[in-house]
N, C-alpha and C positions, 0 to 999 in steps of 0.2 A: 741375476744368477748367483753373483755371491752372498746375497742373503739368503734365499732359497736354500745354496749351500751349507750355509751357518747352520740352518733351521734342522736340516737333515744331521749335519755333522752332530748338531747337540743330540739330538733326539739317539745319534746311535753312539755316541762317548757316555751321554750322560747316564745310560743302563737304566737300572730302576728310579725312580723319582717319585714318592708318594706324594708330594706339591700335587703334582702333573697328574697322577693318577687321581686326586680326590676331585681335581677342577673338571676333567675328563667324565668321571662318573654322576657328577651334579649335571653336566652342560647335559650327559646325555639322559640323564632324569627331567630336565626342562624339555629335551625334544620328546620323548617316550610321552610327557604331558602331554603334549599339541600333536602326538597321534604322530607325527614323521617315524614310522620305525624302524625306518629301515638306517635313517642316518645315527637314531641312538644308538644302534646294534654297533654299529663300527665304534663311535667313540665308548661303550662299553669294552670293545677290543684294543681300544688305544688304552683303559686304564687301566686296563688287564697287561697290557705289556708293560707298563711301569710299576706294579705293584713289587712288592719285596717276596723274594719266594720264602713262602712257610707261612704269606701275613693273612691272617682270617679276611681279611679284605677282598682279597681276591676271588673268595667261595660269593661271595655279595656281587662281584662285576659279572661272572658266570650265569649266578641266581638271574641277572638282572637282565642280560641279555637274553635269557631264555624266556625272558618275558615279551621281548619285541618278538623274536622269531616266532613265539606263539602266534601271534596279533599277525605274521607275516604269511603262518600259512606254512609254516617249514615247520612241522611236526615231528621230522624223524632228527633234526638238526637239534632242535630243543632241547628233545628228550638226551638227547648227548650234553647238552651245555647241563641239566638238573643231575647228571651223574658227576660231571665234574666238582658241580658247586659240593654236592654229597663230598667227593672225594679229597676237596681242599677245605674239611673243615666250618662248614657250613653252619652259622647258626642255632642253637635244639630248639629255640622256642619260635624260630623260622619255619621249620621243614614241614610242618601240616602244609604252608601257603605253597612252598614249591613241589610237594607231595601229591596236594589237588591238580596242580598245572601237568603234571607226570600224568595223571590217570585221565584227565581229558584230550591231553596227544595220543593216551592208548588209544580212548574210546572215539576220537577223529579217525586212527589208521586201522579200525575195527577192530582190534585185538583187544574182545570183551574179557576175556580171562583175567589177562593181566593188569586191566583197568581195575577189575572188581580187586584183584587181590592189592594195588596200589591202596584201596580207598582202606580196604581191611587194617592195613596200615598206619593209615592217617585216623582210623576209628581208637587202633588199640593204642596212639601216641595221646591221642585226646583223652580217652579215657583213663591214663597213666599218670597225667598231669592234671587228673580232676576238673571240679567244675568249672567252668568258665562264660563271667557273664560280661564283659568286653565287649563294644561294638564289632571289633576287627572279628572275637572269636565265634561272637552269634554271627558275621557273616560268613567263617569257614566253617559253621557248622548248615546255614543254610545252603550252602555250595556243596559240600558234602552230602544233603540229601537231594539235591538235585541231579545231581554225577549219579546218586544211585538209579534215579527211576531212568532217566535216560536209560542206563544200564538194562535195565528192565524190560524198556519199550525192545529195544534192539533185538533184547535174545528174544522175544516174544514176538516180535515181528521182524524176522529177519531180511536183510534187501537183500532183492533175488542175483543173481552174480551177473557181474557186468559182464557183457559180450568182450571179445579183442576189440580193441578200436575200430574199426575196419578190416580187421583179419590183414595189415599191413604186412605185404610184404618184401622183404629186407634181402635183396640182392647179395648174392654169394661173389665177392669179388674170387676169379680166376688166378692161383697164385702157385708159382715153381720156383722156390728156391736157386738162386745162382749156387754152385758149388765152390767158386772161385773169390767173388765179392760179399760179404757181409750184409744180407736184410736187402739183397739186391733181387732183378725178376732173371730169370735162365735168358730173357731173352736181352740180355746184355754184354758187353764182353769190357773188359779193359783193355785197351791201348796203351802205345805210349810212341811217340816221334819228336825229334829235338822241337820242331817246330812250336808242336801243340802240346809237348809235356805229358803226362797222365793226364787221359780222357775218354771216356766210355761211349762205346758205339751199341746200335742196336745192331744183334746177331741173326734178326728174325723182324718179317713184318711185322710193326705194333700199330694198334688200333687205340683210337682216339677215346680215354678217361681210364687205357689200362694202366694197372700198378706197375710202376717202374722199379720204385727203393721204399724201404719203412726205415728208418734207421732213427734209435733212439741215440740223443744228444750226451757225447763223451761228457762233458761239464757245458752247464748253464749257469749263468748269473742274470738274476733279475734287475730292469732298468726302472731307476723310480716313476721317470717318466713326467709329465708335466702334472700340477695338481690343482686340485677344483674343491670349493670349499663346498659341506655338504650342506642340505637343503635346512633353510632357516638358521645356518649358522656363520658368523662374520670371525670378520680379523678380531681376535682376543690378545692377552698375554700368553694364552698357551696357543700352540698349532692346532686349528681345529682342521684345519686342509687336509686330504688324503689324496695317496698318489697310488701308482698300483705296485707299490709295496704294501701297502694296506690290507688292495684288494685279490692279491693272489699268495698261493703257499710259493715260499724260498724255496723250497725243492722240486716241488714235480708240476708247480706253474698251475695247479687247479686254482680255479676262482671260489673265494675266502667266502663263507656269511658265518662262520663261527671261529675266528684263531685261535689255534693254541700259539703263545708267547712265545721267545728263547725264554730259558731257565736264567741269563745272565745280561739281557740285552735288551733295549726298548724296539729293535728295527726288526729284525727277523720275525717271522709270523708264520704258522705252519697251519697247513688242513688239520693235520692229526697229530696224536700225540709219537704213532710210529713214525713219522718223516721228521717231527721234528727231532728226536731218539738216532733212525738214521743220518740225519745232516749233521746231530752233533758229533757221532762217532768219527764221518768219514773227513769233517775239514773245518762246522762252524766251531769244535772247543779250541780253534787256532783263530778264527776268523774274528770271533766274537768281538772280542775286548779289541781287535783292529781297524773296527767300524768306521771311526772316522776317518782314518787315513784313506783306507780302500774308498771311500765315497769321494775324497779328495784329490784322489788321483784316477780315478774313470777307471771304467767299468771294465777297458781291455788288462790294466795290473790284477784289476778283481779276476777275473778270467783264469789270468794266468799262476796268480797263487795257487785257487782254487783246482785249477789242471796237475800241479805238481804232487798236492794234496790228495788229491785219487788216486794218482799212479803211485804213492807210496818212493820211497828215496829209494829203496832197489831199486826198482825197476828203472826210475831217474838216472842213478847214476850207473848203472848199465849202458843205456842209450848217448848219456852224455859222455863216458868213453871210449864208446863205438864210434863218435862223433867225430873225438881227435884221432883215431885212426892212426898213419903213419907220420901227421903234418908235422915240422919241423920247428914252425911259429905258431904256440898253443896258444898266443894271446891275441890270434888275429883271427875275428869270428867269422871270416869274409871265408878264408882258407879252410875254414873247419865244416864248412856247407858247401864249398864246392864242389866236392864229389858228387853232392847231391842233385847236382844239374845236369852232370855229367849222362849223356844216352849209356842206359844198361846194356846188360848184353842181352841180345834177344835171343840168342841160342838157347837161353836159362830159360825162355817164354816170360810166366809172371811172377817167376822164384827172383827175378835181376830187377825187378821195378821199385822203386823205394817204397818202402812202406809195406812189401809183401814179405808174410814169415817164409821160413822155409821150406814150407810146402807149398808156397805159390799163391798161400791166398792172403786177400786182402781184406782185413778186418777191423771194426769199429774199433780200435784198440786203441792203448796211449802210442805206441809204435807208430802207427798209422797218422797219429795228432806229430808225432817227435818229426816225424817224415814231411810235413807239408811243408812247403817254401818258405822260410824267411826271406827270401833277398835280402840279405845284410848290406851284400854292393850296391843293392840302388835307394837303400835310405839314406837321408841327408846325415852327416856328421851331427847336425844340431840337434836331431830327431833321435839318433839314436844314444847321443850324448842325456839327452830327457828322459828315453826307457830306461838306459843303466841307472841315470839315480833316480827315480824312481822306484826301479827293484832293489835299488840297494839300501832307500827306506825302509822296507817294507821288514828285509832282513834287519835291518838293524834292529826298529819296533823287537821283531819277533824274538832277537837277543836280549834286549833289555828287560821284556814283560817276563822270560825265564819260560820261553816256550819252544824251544828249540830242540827240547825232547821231545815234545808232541810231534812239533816238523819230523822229523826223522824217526820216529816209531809210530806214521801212519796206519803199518799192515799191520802193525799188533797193538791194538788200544788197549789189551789187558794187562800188557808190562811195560810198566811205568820207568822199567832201569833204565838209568842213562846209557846211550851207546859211548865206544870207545871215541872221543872228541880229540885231536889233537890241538896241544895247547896251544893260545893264541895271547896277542897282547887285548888290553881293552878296549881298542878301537879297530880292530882286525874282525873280521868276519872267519869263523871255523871253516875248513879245507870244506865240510858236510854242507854251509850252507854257502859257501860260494860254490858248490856243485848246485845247489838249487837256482842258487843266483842264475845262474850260466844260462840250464833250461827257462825260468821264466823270462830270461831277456830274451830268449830265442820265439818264446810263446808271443810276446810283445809283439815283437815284428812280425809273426807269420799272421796275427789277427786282421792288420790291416787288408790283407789278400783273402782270407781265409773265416773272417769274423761273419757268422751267420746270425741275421737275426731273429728271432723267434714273435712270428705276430698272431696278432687274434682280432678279431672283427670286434669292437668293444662300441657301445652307443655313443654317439656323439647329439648334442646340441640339446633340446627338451626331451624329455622323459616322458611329456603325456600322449594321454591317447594310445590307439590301438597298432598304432603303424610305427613301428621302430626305425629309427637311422642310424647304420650301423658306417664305422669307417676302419681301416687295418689301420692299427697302432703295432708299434714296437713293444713287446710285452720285456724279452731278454735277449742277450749274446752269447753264442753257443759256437762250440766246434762240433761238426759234423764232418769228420773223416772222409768217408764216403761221396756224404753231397759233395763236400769240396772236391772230388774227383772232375765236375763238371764245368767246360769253360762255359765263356758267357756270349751272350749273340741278344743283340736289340732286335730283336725277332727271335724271340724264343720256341721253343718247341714240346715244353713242359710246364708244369703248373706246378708249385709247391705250397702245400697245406701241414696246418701244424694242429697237435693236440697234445696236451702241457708239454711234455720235452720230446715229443715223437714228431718226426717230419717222416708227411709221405708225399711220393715226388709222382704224379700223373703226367701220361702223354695229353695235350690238351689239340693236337692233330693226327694224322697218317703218319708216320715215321717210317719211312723202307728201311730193309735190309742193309746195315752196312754205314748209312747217316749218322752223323756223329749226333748226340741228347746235349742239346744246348740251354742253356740256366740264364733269365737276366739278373744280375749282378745289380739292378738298380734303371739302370739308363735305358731305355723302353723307346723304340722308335714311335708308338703314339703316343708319349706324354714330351719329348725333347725334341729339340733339332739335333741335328747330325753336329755343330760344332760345342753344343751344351755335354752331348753325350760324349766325345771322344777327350772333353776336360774334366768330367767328373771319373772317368775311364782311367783319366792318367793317376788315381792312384794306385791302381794294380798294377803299373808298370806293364800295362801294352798299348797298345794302337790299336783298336778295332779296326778288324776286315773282314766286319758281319757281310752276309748279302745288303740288308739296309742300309748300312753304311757305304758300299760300294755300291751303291745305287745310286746316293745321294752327293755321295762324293764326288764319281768321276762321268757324270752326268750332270745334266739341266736338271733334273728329276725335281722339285721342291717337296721336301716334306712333310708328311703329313699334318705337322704342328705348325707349319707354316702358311700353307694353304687356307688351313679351317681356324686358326686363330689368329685373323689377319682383322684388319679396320675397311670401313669400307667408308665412303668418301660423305662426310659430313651434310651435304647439299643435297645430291641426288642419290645415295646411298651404292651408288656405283660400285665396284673392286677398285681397290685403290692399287697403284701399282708399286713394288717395294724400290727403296731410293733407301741412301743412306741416314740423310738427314729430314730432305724436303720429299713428301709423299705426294705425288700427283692421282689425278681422278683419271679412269681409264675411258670413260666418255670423254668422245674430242667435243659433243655438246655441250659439257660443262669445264674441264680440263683445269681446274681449282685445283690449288697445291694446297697441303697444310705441314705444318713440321712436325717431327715423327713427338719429339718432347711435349709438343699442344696433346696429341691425341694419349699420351704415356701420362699426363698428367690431367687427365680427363679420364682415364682408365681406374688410376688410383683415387680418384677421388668416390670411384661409382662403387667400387669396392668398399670402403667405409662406409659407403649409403649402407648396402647390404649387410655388413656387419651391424651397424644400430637395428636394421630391421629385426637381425634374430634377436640382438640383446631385449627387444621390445616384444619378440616371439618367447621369448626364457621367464621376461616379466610377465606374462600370460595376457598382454596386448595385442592378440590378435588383427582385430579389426586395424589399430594402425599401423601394424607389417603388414597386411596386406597391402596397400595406400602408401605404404614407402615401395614395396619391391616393387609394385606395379608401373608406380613411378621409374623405376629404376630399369624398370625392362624397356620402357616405351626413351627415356633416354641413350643407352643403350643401343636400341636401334636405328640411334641416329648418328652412329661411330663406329659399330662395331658387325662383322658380319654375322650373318642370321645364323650359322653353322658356329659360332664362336663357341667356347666350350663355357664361356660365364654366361651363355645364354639359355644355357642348358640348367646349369646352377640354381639360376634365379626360376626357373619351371619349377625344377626340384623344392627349393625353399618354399614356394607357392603351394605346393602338392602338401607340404607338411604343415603351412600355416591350415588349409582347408579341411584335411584329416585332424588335425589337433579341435577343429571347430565341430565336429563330425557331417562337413557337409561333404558327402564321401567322389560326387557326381563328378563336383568341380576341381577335387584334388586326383582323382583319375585323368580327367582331360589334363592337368598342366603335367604333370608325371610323365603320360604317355608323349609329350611335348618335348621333353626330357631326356626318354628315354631314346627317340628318333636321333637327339644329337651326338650323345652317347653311342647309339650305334655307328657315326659318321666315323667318329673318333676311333674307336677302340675294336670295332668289326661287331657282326650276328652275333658270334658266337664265344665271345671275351667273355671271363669271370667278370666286369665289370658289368655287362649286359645281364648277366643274372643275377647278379644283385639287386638291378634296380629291377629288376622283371617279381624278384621276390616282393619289393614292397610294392609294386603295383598286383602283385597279388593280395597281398594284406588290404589294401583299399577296397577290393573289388567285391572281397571276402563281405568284408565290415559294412559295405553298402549293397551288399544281398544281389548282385549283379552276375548271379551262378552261373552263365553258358561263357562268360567273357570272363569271369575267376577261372574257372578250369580248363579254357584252352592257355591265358597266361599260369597257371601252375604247370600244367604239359609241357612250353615252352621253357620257364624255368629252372625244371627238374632237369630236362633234356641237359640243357648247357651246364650247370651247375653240379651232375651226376659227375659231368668227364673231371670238374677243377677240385671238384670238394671230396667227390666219391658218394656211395650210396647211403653210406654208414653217417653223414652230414649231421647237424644240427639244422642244417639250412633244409638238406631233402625231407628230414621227418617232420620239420613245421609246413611244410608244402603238401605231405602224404597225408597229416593231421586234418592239414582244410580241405582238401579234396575228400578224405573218407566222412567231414561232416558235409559239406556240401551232396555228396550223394545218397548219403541216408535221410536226405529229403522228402516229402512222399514227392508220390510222382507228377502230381495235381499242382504242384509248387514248381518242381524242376520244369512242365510245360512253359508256363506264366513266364518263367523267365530264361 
């Protein structure tokens, strides 16, 4: 971890680096070679981040990337990267080459005009700079009249217009404004009782995949996340590894195939040149040159600077005088939140609840962020001894580097005048930024209760073949006001979905009138036991008194994850019955004991089988991952129950070695194998169940098997409408294969 660290802190201290950038752009001219282009595109983006701004270099990392994304089939992506490289300065005795490339992404995206007038261009630069009899030139000028006639055929025989896909159509989600809550549905209400604190009930029956909340994220920071070297390329002296900093924009969290740079910094990477423009203004020309620390101290000090940064120092120290109130010991943070606990007055309705303006409503606002709980009283003294210096780094950095006018003339980027500072010694912090100080320790602590993480379904394990494996990774951490309004219950009753900084919150059952809308917080009665959940619980400072847990608690009731991920008795494959140490066979036929530690070290060892299987599925050894897992199931069934959820696993992994082979029949059967345990687990109608329903649609697809593809797309869509919504990436690759599967003739759809 602390090299990992290093690698990243360098990468964001050291800013531009031309070393880095030139190693960067050779590595990714060796993979651009051997055809990988997808992974030279990124290290073209890595040398693009380390260039010096102004250096003609950088028009060449552009140029070069837009030659993979040609090759990838991103034509409209391209044609962006050949305007950039134009616009940093690009070469003159280059530009016919990337000229030509410009008027063939026309004439890919049909736009014959401006192809023709591209080449017009490339004819009158040629013919500007005379003759030329060069191998490279006689091949831009036979490229050149090839691009024409293409040109020719096209307008001459035009392709007659493509139908809608299927005439798809896209479901109008039903939506009524709350008057009261922020991106909320009418059919919601805000509460508030000492008990339960702020927490929103339904006002109105809700039906299972209606929209509850949209609420776009106060501040986000992105988490690098673990990193994976790309394809054909190893450990070097520079980092060839990418993490998903790489792969998505620092601001609005869209996923990268072209970065624009920071203008000052090797880490940040933007979709566009507007977000990257926006993020500088509203907080990275503070953030920038602080890279390494922020990376050094996690991502909730990043959060929290970042939070202060948007709200601008009014509005900061506004709320952080409202804070101290009437208290009498302004140096005890415990006292200066206490009101905050305090039950409102309900006479006022939702004008008395923290966090509501004075009209009563309650809004995505920094008010709304200033408002949510720290519990200062239940953080450990050590804990919050580590937030304050931390934050008090951070201030410092930002005094030393002489950016302390920035911090505090946030809302006005256009005037640079210092504000009135009152003087300090040189180891003192200005009264302005131990006002910031203050709030970002306050941010500190409310994260831990309050820290939302922002995920996305991202592939996991081989890349080949037609059937993706997709898994929720943590992309960033985000406050969401709002969301935060919702407690938590291991037995949820909502679904939350994210699209770059947007979370939208679905009913994922029936909801009556009057039901409190419960959030899991992480601890899931189908993935924990009842005593794993109420100790990862204990960091929000409560005690769960789900239904689930009062089930399991004050009852025999055994839970779910205990029942179906239990051992079964080595000999006669019996139920073993649970003991603390020694596990007995529930057959008095056979009544064999074994020790739980024999079977926990039998467990771990089956797991590393599995893990080599895939490492030998990544190497493209199929046939012998097959021959380990297979191995490894039939082991397996001699320790572990048939409902085991690593028994499902290994189906799965099975399912993917035989689609990767394209034998479509046999990776169906183990899936559907799979996906039976799956449902023991996680219920019909879980977002977990339509995941795997979607890749046993992608198989069913791929192996032409159409009356058994389109009842699993039907069943898919169904489940995965209520969690994802209509508007999905997941429903439109579902709507896709259903609208080519029916445009079949009919003579085909019989057969099968």
């Amino acid at each position: 971890e602390a090299a990992a660290l290093r690698r990243l802190c360098r990468r964001a201290r050291a800013g531009k680096e031309p070393a880095a950038a030139r190693f960067y752009r050779e590595e990714g001219n060796r993979l651009f070679g051997r055809r990988h282009y997808g992974a030279a595109a990124r290290l073209y983006s890595q040398a693009a981040s380390h260039e010096l701004p102004g250096s003609p270099e950088v028009s060449v990392c552009f140029a070069n990337r837009s030659a993979a994304l040609f090759h990838l089939g991103h034509f409209e992506v391209c044609l962006e990267d050949i305007a950039r490289a134009e616009s940093h300065g690009y070469p003159d005795r280059l530009l016919p080459k990337i000229l030509l490339r410009k008027a063939e992404c026309l004439l890919c995206l049909g736009r014959l005009q401006d192809a023709a007038d591209a080449l017009s261009v490339v004819e009158n630069k040629i013919a500007v700079d005379g003759i030329m009899t060069s191998p490279t030139h006689q091949a831009l000028l036979k490229k050149l009249s090839q691009l024409k006639i293409k040109i020719h055929e096209k307008e001459s025989w035009p392709e007659p217009a493509r139908e809608a896909c299927g005439d798809i159509q896209r479901k109008s989600e039903i939506w009524e404004e709350n008057d009261s809550i922020s991106g909320a549905s009418s059919s919601l209400s805000l509460n508030f009782d000492i008990e339960r604190g702020r927490h929103l009930v339904a006002s109105q029956d809700i039906l299972p995949g209606q929209s509850l909340l949209k609420e776009e994220a106060f501040v986000s920071v992105l988490c690098p996340g673990e990193s994976f070297f790309l394809q054909d390329s190893s450990e070097t002296a520079w980092d060839t590894r990418v993490t998903n900093a790489d792969l998505y924009c620092h601001r609005c969290l869209r996923q990268l195939l072209a970065s624009v740079p920071c203008r000052g910094c090797s880490y940040a990477k933007y979709c566009s040149q507007n977000c990257a423009d926006v993020a500088w203004e509203q907080y990275h020309r503070t953030e920038c040159s602080l890279g390494a620390l922020l990376l050094t101290l996690g991502v909730f000090c990043h959060v929290a600077l970042r939070t202060v940064l948007l709200a601008g120092f009014a509005e900061v120290s506004r709320l952080v005088e409202w804070s101290h109130g009437d208290d009498k010991d302004l140096h005890n943070p415990e006292a200066r939140c206490k009101h905050l606990s305090e039950a409102p007055d309900t006479r006022a309705g939702t004008r008395g609840i923290p966090g509501c303006n004075d009209n009563g409503q309650y809004q995505s606002s920094y008010q709304a962020v200033f408002n949510l709980l720290p519990h200062a009283e239940k953080h450990s003294p050590e804990h919050k001894f580590l937030c304050m210096l931390s934050v008090v780094a951070i201030c410092k950095q930002l005094q030393e580097a002489g950016l302390e006018v920035a911090v505090l003339n946030q809302e006005s980027s256009e005037k640079w005048s210092r504000p009135k500072i009152c003087e300090k010694t040189s180891d003192e912090l200005s009264p302005e930024l131990k006002i910031m100080a203050e709030a970002m320790l306050r941010h500190v602590l409310q994260l831990q209760c309050n820290a939302q993480a922002i995920t996305v379904m991202q592939e996991s394990g081989s890349r080949d073949g037609a059937v993706v494996n997709k898994k929720p990774v943590r992309l960033a951490t985000a406050f969401f006001p709002v969301l935060s309004l919702l407690n938590h219950s291991c037995c949820p009753n909502i679904s939350v979905s994210f699209s770059g900084t947007a979370a939208t919150v679905r009913a994922s059952q029936p909801i009556p009138s009057g039901q409190e809308i419960f959030h899991c917080y992480g601890p899931h009665r189908c993935r924990m036991r009842v005593a794993e959940r109420q100790q990862l619980l204990s960091q929000y400072f409560f005690e769960c008194r789900c239904q689930a847990c009062l089930d399991e608690l004050e009852s025999d009731v055994k839970s779910v994850v205990s029942v179906r991920n239990s051992f079964c008795c080595p000999s006669c494959q019996a139920p073993i019955q649970v003991g603390e140490d020694m596990l007995c066979c529930s057959n008095e036929a056979c009544a064999i004991s074994v020790s739980r530690e024999s079977l926990s070290h039998r467990l771990r060892d089956l797991q590393r089988q599995i893990k080599k299987a895939l490492e030998l599925l990544r190497d493209r050894k199929a046939d012998q991952a097959i021959k380990m897992l297979l191995k490894c199931r039939m082991d397996a069934g001699n320790f572990l129950s048939p409902e085991h959820l690593l028994m499902g696993e290994m189906e799965d992994h099975l399912a993917q070695v035989y689609a990767t082979l394209g034998k479509w029949q046999e990776a169906a059967r183990h899936l559907e194998r799979s996906i039976e345990i799956v449902e023991m687990h996680h219920g019909p109608s879980s977002v977990e169940i339509g995941h795997e329903l979607l890749k046993l649609a992608q198989i069913l697809f791929n192996g032409f098997a159409v009356s058994e593809a389109l009842s699993t797309i039907q069943r898919a869509e169904e489940i995965l409408s209520v969690h994802c919504g209509p508007q999905s990436t997941q429903i439109q690759e579902l709507q896709e294969m259903k609208t080519c599967l029916l445009e079949l003739p009919r003579s085909v759809l019989q057969r099968t």
